[in-house]
C-alpha positions as CSV (number, residue, x, y, z in Angstrom):
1,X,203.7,122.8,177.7
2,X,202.8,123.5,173.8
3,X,199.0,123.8,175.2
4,X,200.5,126.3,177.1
5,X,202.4,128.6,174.6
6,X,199.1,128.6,172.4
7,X,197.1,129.7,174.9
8,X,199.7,132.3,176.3
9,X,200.4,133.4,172.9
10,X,196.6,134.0,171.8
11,X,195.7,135.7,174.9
12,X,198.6,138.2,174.2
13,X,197.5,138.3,170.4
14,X,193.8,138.9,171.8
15,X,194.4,142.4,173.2
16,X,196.7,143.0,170.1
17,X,193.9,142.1,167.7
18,X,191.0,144.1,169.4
19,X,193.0,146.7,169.4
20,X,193.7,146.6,165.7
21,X,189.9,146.0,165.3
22,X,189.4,149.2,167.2
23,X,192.2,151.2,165.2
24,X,190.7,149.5,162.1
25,X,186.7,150.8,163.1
26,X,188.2,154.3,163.7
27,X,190.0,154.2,160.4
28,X,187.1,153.2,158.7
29,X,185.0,156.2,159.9
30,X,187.7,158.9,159.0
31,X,187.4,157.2,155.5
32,X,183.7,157.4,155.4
33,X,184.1,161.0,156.5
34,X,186.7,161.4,154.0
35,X,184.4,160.0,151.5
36,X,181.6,162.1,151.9
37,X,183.3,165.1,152.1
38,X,184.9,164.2,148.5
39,X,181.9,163.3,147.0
40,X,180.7,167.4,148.4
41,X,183.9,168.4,146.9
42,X,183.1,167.1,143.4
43,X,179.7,167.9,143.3
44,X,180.7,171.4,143.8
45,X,183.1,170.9,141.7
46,X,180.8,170.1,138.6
47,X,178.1,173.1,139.5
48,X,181.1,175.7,139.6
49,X,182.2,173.9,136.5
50,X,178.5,174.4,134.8
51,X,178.0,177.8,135.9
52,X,181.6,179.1,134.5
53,X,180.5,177.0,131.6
54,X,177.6,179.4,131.2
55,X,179.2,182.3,131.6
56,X,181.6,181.9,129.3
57,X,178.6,181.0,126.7
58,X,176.0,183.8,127.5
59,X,176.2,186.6,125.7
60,X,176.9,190.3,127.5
61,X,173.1,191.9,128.3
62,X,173.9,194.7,126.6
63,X,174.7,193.6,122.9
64,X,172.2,191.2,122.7
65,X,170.0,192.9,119.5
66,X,167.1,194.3,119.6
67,X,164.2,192.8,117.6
68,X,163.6,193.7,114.2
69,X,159.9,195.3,115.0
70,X,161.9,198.1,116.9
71,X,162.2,201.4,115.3
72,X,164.9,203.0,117.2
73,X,168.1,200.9,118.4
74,X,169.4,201.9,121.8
75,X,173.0,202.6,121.3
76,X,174.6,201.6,124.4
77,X,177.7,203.5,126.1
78,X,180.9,202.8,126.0
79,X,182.1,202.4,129.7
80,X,178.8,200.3,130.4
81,X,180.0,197.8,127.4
82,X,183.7,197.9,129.1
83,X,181.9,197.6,133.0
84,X,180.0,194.4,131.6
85,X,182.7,192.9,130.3
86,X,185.3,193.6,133.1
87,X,182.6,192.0,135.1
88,X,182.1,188.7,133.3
89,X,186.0,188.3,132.9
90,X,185.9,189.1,136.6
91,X,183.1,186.1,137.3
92,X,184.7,183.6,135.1
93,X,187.8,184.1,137.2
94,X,186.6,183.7,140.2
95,X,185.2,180.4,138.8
96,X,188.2,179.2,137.4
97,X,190.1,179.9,141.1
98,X,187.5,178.1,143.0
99,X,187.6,175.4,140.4
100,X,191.5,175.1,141.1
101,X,190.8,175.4,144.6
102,X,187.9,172.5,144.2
103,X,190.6,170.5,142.2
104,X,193.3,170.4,144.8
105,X,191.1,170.1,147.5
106,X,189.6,167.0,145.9
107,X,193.3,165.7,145.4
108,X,193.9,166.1,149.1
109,X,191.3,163.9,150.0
110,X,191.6,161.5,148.0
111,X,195.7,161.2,148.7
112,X,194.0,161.1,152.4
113,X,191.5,158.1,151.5
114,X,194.6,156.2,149.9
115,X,196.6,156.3,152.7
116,X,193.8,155.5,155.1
117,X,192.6,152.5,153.0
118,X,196.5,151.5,152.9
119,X,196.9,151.4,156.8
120,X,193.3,149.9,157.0
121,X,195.0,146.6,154.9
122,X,197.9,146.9,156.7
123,X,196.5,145.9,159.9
124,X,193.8,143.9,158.6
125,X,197.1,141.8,157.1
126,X,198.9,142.0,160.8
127,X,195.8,141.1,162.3
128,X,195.8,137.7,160.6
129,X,199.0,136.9,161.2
């Protein structure tokens, strides 16, 4: 009779574990998915990060100064100086949005990978019991 129970018990556990083993496979994919498309995130992250990095240190075009062997010194116009700088403010802020927007992004997914690697050990855990 005991034979019995143990081998009525494990073939319901059977289906029951290969179906954990399945769910477990398909988590395990959406967290290699969710891996690699966190890694992209980042490394977009850190070339945005550079590139508003060197805008912020370059220097506007027009004011660089001339070099001393020039006899005349191009005096350069007002609303060109205010246009170049509008438009380096105007860079670096779409920089520092899509670096927000990088940021939160990257957040998401790895909130996402936590709570995938979490059910993964949850039914790992059921599985052995």
């Amino acid at each position: 009779m005991r034979t019995v129970f143990l081998l009525l018990l494990l073939a319901l556990s059977t289906p029951v574990g290969a179906d954990a083993a399945a769910q477990i496979r398909q988590l395990e994919k959406t967290l290699a998915r969710i891996q690699q498309e966190s890694q992209s995130t980042y490394q977009q992250f850190l070339m945005i990060q550079e590139l508003r990095r060197n805008e912020i240190d370059a220097p506007l075009p027009i004011t660089i100064p001339p070099s001393p062997a020039s006899k005349s010194i191009p005096i350069p116009k007002h609303e060109e100086l205010i246009q170049e700088k509008q438009e380096k403010a105007d860079r670096i802020k779409k920089y520092t949005d899509d670096l927000d927007r990088l940021k939160a992004r990257y957040t998401e997914l790895e909130n996402e990978r936590k709570e995938i690697f979490d059910q993964i050990n949850s039914l790992e855990n059921k599985a052995e019991e």
